[in-house]
N, C-alpha and C positions, 0 to 999 in steps of 0.2 A: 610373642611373649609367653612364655610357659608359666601355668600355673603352678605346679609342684614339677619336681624333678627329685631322680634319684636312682641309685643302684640298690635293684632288687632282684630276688630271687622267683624264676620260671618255673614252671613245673613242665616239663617235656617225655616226650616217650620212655615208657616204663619205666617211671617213677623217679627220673636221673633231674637233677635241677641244674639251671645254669643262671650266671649271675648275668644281668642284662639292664642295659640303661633306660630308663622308664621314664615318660615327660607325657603331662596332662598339658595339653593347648587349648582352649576354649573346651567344644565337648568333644573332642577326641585324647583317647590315650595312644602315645605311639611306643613304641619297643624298640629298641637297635640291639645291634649284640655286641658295640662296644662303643665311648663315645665321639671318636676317628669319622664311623661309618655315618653319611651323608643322606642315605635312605632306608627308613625304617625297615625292620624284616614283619612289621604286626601293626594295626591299623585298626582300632575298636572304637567305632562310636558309641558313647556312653549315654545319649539318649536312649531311655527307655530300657538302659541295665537293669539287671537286679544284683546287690550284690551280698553274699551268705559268711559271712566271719566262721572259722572252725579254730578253735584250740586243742592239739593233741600232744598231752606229756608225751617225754622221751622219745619224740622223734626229733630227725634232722631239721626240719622247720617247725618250731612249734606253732607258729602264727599264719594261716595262709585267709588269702578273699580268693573267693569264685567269683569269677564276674560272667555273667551267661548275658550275652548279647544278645537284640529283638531278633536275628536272622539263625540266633539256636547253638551259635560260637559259643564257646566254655574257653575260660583261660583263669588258671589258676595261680597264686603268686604268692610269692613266700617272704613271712616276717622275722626279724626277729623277737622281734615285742613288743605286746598287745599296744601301746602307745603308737608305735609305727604304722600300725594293720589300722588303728581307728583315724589317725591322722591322713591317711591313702583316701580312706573309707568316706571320710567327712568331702573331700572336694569330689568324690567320683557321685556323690548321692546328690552334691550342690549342681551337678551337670545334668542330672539325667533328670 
């Protein structure tokens, strides 16, 4: 039973973003890269996140969370508004 779910925005190698399926399960979040695919490509257990909100006018995401995982993972992800980023934000903080 997935706690949230949804289509969001990755941040991947030099700066290119890809659109990716995202599903909080208890305290993990998992990632797919589309929703076909049957086994995650990302696996982040959200005990013990921190997670850092950025807003940057006039870029291509204005809304991203950093989430830095306790083993020093970074995975950044993209909103498009600030409702969206703090509604992510509220269940990943209820996990951790």
């Amino acid at each position: 039973e997935a706690q949230l779910c949804g289509f969001l925005w990755r941040k991947r190698w030099l700066g290119q973003w890809a659109k990716q399926l995202f599903i909080v399960r208890e305290h993990v979040l998992l990632c797919f890269r589309c929703a076909a695919d049957l086994q995650p490509v990302l696996e982040l257990d959200l005990r013990g996140c921190h997670v850092t909100y950025k807003a940057k006018r006039g870029k291509k995401m204005p809304h991203t969370l950093k989430v830095m995982g306790m083993a020093g993972e970074a995975l950044v992800i993209g909103f498009q508004s600030r409702q969206q980023a703090e509604d992510w934000r509220k269940v990943w903080r209820c996990c951790s």
